[in-house]
SEVO-264041 format. One record per residue (C-alpha): residue in three letters; x, y, z. Coordinates in nm, 4 decimals. Each point is the difference from the previous one (the first is absolute). Layout:
# residues N
+-----+----------+----------+----------+
| res |        u |        v |        w |
+-----+----------+----------+----------+
| ALA |        X |        Y |        Z |
...
+-----+----------+----------+----------+
***
This chain:
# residues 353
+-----+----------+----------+----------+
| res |        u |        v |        w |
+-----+----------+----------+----------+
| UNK |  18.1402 |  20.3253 |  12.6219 |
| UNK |  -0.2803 |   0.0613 |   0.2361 |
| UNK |  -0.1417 |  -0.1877 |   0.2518 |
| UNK |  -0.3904 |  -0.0497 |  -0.0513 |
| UNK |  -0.2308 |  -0.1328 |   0.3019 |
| UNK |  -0.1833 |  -0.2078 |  -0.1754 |
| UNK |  -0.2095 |  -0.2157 |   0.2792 |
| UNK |  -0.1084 |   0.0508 |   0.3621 |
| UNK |   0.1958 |   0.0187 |   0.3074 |
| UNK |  -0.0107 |  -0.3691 |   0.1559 |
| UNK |  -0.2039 |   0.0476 |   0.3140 |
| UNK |  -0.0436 |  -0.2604 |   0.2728 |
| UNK |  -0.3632 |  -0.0806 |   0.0616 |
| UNK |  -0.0577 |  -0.3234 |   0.2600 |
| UNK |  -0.3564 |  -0.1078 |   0.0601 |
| UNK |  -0.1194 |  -0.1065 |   0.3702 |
| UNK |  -0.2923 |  -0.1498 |   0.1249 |
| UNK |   0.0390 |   0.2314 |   0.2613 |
| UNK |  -0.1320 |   0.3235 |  -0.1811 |
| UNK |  -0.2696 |   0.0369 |  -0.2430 |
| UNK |   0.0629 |   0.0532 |  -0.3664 |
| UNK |  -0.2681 |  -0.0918 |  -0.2981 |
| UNK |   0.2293 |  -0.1283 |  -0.2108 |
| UNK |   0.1097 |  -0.3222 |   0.2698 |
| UNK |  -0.2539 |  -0.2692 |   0.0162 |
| UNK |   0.0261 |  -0.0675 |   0.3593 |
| UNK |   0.1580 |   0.3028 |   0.1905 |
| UNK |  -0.2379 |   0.0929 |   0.2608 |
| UNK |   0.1182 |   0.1141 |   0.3483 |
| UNK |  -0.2385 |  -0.2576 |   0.1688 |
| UNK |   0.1855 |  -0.2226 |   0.2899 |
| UNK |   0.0976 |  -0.2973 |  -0.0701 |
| UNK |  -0.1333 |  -0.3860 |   0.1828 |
| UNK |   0.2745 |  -0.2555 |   0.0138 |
| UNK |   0.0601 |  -0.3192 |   0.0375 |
| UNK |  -0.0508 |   0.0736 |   0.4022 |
| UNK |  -0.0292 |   0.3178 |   0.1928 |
| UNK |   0.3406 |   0.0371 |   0.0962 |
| UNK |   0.0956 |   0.0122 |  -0.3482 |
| UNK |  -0.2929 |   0.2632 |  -0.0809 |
| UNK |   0.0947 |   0.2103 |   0.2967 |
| UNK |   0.3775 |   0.0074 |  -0.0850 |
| UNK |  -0.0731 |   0.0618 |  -0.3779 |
| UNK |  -0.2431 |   0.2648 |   0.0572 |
| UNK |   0.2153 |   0.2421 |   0.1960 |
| UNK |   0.2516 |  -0.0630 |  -0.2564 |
| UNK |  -0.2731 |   0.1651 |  -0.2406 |
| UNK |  -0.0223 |   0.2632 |   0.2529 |
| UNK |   0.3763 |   0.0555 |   0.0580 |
| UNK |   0.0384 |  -0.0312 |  -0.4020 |
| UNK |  -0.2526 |   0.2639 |  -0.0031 |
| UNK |   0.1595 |   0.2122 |   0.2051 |
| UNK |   0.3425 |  -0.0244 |  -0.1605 |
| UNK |   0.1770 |  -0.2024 |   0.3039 |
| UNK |   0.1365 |  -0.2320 |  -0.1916 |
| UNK |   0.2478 |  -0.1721 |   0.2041 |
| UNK |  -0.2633 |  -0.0985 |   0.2075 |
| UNK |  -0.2569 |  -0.0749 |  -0.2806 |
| UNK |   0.2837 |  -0.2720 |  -0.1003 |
| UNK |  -0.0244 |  -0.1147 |   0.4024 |
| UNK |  -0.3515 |  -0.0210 |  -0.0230 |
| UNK |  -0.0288 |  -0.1569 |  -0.3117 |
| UNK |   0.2856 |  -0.2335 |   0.0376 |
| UNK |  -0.1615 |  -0.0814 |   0.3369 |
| UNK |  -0.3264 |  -0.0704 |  -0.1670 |
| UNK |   0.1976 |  -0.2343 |  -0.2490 |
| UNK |   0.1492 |  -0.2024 |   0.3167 |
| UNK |  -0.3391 |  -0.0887 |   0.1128 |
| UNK |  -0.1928 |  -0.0582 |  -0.3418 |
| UNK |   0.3235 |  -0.0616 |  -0.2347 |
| UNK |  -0.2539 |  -0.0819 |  -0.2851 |
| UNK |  -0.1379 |   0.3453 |   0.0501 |
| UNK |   0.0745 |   0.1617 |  -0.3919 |
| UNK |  -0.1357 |   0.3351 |   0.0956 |
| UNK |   0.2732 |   0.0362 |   0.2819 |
| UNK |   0.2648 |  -0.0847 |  -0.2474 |
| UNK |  -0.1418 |   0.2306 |  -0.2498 |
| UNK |  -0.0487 |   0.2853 |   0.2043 |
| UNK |   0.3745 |  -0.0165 |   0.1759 |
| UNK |   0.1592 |  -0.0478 |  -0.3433 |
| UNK |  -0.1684 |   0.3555 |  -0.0573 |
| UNK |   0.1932 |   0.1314 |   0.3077 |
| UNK |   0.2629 |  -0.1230 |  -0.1207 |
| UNK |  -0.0164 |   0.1628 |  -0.3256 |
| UNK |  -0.0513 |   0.3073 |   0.1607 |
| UNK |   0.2853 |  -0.0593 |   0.2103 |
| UNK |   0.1629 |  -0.0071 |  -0.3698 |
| UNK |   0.1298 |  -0.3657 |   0.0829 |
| UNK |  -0.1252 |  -0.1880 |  -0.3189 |
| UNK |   0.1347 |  -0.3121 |   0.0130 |
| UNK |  -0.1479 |  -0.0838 |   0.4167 |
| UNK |  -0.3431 |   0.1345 |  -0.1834 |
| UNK |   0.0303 |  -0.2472 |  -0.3003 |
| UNK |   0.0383 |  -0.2640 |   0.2182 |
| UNK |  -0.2874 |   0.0491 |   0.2093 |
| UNK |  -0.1927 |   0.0470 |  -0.3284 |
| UNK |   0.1136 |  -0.3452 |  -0.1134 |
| UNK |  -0.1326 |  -0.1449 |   0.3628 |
| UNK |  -0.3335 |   0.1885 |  -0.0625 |
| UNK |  -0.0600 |  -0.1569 |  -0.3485 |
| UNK |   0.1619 |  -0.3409 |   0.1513 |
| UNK |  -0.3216 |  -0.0168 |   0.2383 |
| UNK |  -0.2541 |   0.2282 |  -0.2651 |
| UNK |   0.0664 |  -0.0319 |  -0.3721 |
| UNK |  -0.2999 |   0.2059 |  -0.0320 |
| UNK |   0.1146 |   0.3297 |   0.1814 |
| UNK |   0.0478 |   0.1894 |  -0.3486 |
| UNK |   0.1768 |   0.3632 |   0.1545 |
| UNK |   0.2374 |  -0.2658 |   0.1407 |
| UNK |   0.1253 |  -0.0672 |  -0.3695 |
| UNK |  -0.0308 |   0.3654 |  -0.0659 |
| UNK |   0.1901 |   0.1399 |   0.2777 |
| UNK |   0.2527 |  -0.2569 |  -0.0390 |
| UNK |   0.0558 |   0.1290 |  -0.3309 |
| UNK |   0.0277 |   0.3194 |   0.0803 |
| UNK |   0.2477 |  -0.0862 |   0.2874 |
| UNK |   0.2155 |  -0.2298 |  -0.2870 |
| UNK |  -0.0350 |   0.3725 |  -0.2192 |
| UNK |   0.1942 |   0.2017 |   0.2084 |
| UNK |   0.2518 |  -0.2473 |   0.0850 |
| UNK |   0.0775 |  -0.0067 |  -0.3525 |
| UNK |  -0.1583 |  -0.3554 |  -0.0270 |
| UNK |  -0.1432 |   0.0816 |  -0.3518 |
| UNK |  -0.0766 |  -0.3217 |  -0.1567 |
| UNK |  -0.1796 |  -0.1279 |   0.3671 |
| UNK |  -0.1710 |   0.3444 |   0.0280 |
| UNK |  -0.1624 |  -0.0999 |  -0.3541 |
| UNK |  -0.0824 |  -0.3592 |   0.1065 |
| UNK |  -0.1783 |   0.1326 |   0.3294 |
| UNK |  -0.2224 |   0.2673 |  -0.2064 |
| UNK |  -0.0763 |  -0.2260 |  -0.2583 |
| UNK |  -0.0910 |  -0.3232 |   0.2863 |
| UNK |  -0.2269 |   0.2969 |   0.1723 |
| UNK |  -0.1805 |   0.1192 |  -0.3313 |
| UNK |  -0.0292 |  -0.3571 |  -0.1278 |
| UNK |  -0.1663 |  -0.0648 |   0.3696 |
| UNK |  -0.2493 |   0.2322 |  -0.0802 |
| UNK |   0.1308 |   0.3528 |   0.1874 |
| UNK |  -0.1681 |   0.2814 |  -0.1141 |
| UNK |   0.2936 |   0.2350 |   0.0778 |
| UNK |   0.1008 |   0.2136 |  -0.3360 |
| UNK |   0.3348 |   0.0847 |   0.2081 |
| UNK |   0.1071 |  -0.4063 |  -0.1078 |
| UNK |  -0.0147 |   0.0181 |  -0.3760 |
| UNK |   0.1376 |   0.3682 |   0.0497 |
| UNK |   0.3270 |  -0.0733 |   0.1896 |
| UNK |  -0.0065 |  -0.3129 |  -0.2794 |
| UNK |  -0.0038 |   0.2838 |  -0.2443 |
| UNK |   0.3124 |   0.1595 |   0.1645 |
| UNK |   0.2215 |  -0.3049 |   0.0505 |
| UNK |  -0.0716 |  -0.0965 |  -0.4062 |
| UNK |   0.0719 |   0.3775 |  -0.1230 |
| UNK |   0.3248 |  -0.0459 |   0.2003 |
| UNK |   0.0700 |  -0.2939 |  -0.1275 |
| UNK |  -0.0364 |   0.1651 |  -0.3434 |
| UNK |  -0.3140 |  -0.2363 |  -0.0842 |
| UNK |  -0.2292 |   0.2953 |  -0.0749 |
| UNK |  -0.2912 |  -0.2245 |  -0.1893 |
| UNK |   0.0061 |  -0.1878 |   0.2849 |
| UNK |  -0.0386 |   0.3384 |   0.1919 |
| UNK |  -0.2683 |   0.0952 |  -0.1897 |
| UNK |  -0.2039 |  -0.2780 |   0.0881 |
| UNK |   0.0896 |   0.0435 |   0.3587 |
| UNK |  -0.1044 |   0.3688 |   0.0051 |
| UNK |  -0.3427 |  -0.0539 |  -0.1725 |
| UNK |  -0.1107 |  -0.3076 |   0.2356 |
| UNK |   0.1021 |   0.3021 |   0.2841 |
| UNK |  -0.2325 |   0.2495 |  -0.1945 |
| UNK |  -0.2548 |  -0.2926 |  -0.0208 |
| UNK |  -0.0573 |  -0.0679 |   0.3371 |
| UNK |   0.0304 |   0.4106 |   0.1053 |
| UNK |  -0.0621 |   0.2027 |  -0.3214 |
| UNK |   0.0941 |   0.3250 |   0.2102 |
| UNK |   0.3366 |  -0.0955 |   0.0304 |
| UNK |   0.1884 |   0.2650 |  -0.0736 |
| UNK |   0.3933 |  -0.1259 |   0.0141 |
| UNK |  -0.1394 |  -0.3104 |  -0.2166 |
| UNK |  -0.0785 |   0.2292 |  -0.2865 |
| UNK |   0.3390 |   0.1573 |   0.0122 |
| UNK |   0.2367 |  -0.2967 |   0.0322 |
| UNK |  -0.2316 |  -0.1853 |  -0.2794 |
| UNK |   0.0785 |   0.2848 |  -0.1924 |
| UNK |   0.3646 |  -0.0174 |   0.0606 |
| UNK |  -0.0144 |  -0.3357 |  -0.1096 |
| UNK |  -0.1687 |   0.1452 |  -0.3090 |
| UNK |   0.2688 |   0.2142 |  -0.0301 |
| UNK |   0.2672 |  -0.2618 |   0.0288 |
| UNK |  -0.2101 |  -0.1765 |  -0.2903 |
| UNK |  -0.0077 |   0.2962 |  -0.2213 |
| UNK |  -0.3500 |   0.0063 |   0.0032 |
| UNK |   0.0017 |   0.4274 |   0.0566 |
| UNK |  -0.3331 |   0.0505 |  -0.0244 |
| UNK |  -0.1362 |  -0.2945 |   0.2426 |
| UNK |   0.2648 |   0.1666 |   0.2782 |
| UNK |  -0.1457 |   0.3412 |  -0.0938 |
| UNK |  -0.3384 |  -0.1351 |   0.0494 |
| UNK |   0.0767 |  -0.2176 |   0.3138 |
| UNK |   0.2005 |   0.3269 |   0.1574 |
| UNK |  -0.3213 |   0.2566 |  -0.0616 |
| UNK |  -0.1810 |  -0.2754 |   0.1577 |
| UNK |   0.2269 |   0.0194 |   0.3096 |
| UNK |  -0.0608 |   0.3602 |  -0.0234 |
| UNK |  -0.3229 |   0.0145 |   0.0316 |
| UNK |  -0.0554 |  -0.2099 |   0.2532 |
| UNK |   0.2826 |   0.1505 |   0.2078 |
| UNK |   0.0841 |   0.3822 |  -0.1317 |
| UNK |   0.3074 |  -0.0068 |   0.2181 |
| UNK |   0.1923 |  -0.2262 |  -0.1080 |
| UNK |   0.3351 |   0.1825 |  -0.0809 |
| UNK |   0.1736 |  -0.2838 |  -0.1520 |
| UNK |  -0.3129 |  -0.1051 |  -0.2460 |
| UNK |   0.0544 |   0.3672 |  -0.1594 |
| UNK |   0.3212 |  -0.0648 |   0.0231 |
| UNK |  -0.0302 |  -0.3170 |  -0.2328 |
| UNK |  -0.2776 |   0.1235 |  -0.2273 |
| UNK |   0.2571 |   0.2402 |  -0.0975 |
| UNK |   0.2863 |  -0.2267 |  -0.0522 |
| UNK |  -0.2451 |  -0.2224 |  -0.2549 |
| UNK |  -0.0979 |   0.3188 |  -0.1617 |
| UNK |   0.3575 |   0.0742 |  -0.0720 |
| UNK |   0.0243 |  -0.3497 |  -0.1249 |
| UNK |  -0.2606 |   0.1101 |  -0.2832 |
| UNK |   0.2173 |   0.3379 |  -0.0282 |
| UNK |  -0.3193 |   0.1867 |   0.1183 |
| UNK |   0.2310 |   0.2487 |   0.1810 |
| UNK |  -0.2085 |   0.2572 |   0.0775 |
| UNK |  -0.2621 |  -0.2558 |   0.1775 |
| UNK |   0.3057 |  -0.1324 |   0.1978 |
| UNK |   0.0863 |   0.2954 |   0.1093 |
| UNK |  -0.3686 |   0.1130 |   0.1567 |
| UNK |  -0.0226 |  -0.3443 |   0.1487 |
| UNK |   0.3614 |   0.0649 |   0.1475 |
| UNK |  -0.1113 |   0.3125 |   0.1042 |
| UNK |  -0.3311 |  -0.1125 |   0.1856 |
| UNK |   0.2714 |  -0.2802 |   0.1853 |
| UNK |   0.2114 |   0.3408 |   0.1174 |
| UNK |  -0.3742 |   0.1365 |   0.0991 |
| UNK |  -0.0837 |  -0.2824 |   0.2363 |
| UNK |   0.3144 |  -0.0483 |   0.1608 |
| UNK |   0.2052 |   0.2712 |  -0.0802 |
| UNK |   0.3434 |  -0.1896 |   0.1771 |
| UNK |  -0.0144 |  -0.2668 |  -0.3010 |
| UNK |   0.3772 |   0.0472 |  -0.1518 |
| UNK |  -0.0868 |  -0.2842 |  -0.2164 |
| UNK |  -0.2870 |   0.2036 |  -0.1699 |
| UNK |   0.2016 |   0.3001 |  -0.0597 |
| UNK |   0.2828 |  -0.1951 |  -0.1227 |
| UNK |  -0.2455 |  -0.1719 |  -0.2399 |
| UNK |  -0.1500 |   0.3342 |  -0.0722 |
| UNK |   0.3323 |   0.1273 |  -0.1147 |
| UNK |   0.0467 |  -0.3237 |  -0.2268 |
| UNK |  -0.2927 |   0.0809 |  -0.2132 |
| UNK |   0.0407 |   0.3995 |  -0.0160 |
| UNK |   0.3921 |  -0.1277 |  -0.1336 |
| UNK |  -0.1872 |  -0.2201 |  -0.2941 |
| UNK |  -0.2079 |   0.3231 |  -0.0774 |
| UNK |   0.3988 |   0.1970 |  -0.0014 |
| UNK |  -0.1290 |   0.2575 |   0.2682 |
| UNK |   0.3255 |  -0.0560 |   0.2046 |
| UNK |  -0.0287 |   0.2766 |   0.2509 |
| UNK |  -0.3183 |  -0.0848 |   0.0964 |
| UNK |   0.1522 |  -0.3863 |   0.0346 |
| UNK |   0.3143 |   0.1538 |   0.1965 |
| UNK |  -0.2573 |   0.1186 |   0.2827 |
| UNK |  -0.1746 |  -0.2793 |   0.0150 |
| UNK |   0.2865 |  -0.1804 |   0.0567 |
| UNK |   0.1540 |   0.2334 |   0.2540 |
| UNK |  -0.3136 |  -0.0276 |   0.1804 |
| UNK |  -0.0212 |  -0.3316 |   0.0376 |
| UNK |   0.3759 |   0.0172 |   0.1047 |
| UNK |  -0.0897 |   0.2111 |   0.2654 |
| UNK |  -0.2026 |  -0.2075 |   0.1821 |
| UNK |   0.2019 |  -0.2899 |  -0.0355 |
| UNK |   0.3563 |   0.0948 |  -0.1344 |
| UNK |   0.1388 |  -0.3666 |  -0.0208 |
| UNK |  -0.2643 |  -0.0587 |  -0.2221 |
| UNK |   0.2575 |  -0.1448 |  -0.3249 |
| UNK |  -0.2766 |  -0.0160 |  -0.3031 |
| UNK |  -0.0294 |   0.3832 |   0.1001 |
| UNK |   0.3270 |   0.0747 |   0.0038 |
| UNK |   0.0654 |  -0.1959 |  -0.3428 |
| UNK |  -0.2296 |   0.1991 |  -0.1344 |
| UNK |   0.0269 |   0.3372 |   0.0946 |
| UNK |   0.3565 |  -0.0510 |  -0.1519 |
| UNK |  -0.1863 |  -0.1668 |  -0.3387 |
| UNK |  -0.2005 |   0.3559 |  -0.0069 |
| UNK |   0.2765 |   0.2247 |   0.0621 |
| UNK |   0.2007 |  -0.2204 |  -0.3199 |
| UNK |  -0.2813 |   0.0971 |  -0.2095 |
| UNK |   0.0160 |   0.3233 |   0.0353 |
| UNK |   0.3907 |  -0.0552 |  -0.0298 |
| UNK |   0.1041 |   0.1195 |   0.3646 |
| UNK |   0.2813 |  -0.2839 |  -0.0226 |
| UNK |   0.1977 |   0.1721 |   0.3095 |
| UNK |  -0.3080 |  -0.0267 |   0.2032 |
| UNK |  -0.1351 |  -0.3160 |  -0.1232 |
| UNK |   0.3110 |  -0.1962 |   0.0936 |
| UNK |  -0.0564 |   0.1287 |   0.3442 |
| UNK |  -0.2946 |  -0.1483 |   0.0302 |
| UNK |   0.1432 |  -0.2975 |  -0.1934 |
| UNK |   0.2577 |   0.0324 |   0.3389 |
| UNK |  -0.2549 |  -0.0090 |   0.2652 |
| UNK |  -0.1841 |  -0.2956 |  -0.1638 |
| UNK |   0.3074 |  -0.2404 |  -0.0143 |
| UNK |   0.0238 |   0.1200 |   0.3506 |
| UNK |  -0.3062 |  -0.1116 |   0.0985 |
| UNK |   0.0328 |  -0.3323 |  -0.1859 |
| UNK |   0.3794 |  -0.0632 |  -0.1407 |
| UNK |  -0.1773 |  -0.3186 |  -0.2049 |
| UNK |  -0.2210 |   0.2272 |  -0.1728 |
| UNK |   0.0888 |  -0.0498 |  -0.3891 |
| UNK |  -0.2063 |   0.2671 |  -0.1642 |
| UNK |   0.1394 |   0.2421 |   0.2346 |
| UNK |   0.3364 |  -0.0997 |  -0.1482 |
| UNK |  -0.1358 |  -0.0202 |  -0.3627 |
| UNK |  -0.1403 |   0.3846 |   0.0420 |
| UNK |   0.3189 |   0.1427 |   0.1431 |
| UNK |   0.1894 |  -0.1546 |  -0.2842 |
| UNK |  -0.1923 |   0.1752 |  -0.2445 |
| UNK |   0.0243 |   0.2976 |   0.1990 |
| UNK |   0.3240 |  -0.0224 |  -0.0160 |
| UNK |   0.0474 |  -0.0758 |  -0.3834 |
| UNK |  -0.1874 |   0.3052 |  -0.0573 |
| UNK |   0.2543 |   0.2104 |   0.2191 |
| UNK |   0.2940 |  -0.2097 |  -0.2221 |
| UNK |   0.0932 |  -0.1947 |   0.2991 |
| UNK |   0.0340 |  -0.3207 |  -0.2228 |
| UNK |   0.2125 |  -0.1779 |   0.2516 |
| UNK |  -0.2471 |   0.0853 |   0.2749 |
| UNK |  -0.2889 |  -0.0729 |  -0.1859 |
| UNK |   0.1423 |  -0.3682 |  -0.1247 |
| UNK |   0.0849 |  -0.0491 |   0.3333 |
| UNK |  -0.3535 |   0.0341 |   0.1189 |
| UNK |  -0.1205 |  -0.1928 |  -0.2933 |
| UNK |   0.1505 |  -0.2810 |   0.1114 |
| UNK |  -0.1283 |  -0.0094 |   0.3421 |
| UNK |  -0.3223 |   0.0178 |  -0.1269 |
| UNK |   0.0452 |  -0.3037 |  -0.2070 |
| UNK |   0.1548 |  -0.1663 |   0.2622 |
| UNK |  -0.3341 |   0.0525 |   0.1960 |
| UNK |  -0.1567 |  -0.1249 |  -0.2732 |
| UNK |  -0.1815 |   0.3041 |  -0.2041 |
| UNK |   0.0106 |  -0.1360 |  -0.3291 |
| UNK |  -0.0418 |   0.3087 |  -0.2269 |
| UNK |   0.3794 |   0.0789 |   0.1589 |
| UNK |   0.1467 |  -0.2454 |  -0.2380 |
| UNK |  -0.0830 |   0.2255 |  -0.2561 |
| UNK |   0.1533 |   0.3629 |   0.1009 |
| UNK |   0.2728 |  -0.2348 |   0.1029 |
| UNK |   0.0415 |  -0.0337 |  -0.3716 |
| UNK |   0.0899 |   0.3753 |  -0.0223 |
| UNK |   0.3673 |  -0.1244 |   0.2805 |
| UNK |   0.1317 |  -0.2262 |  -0.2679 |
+-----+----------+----------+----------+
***
């Protein structure tokens, strides 16, 4: 019942030929000749006005260096950037679709255009665009990463795999690669690829909260409790906010039966965020174990409140609730969690006939 982060926070990365970044092949911060000088003029203090974050009138200037050369790629390129920074993502794929209209060979165009498709949901575009761009030749491990993302999402996790290691191919320092390869790993059931993949995340980046966070769920996964719990533990260490790692911490301190050290793990995490349901559910599970029924169905309570569709809130209560001889109460609940479809209710069901 918990909720695991298992890959990296999407983050939005555009690349312009307006600032310089090794990874682009042509993103130098040189002015730009047109077609005429017009053109040049008009485009270049668009640069400038980009530059400077003006972007209503980097769109004038661009747009007026478009009027004058309106084969002029760069100008559509570069405005389709304001516009995604403007967060208006279909205006910017358009002008990225006149930029590659008058230079097929612009490959950020592809790349950006994916990225714009990305986080307008566009999925199966997004992928196209990445793939069109690393097919092209771009030397940007960001494509076959965000390729990486949109397959593990799609539940394709070889296909992932593959993704993630052209990413660590082309930057072998790539931190967030390592992790989400391994969570692919993970999805695969191969524990001890994720566990290597994750301590290779690690030691490239020591701070990443959320690649303790999953070295400890895998390690759990191989019932190696104890190293779940240190690696849980290091998580709390580095960001010592993460609910999710003390709620995970609690998990595997439960599978070793030290409840009241789970129950303050739990309440821990709940007190930093105290919606947080897979908390809740199991601070109740801990407090059943150690056959606090009263208080357990409290917590049962406060969970349905949070989320009334929550079935193994339902299922926990009920036995709860058997325990205390509340038969009717605990059939009741029984059958809501079946209805929400936990299957192992069908069989304490059994016990209402």
């Amino acid at each position: 019942m918990r909720k695991k982060h298992f890959f990296t926070v999407l983050f939005i990365f555009f690349a312009s030929i307006i600032y310089s970044q090794e990874e682009t092949e042509s993103s130098d911060s040189t002015l730009i000749v047109a077609e005429n000088q017009e053109a040049e003029l008009a485009y270049n203090r668009g640069l400038v006005s980009f530059k400077s974050k003006n972007y209503n009138q980097a769109i004038i200037d661009f747009t007026e260096a478009i009027d004058t050369s309106f084969r002029f790629s760069k100008a559509f390129f570069n405005r389709a950037n304001v516009y995604v920074e403007l967060k208006d993502y279909k205006t910017a794929i358009a002008d990225y679709d006149s930029a590659l209209l008058y230079d097929s060979e612009l490959l950020l165009v592809y790349y950006n255009r994916g990225r714009a498709k990305h986080v307008s949901n566009d999925l199966e575009g997004a992928l196209v665009d990445y793939s069109l761009a690393l097919e092209k030749g771009l030397n940007e491990p960001n494509a076959p990463y965000y390729c990486g993302l949109i397959k593990f999402q799609a539940k394709d996790y070889v296909g992932a795999v593959e993704s993630y290691t052209q990413a660590i191919k082309i930057n072998p320092k790539y931190a967030n690669a390592y992790n989400d390869r391994g969570s692919s790993y993970r999805k695969l059931e191969k524990y001890d690829e994720a566990i290597s993949d994750y301590s290779q995340a690690l030691r490239l980046s020591p701070d990443l909260d959320f690649a303790y966070n999953n070295l400890g769920s895998v390690k759990r996964k191989k019932k190696d409790y104890d190293g779940a719990i240190a690696d849980y533990t290091m998580a709390i260490k580095v960001n010592p906010e993460y609910y999710m790692a003390y709620t995970n911490r609690g998990s595997a301190k439960c599978d070793k039966k030290d409840y009241d050290g789970a129950i303050k793990d739990f309440e821990k995490a709940l007190s930093i965020k105290a919606d947080y349901l897979f908390a809740r559910n199991n601070l109740g599970t801990a407090k059943k174990n150690l056959k606090k029924y009263e208080e357990a169905i409290q917590d049962f309570n406060k969970a349905i409140k949070i989320d009334p569709n929550y079935g193994y809130a339902y299922l926990n209560r009920g036995i709860c609730k058997d325990e205390l001889r509340d038969i009717d109460g605990a059939c009741e609940d029984w059958k809501k969690a079946e209805e929400l479809g936990v299957k192992i209710a069908k069989i304490y069901l059994q016990e209402c006939n």
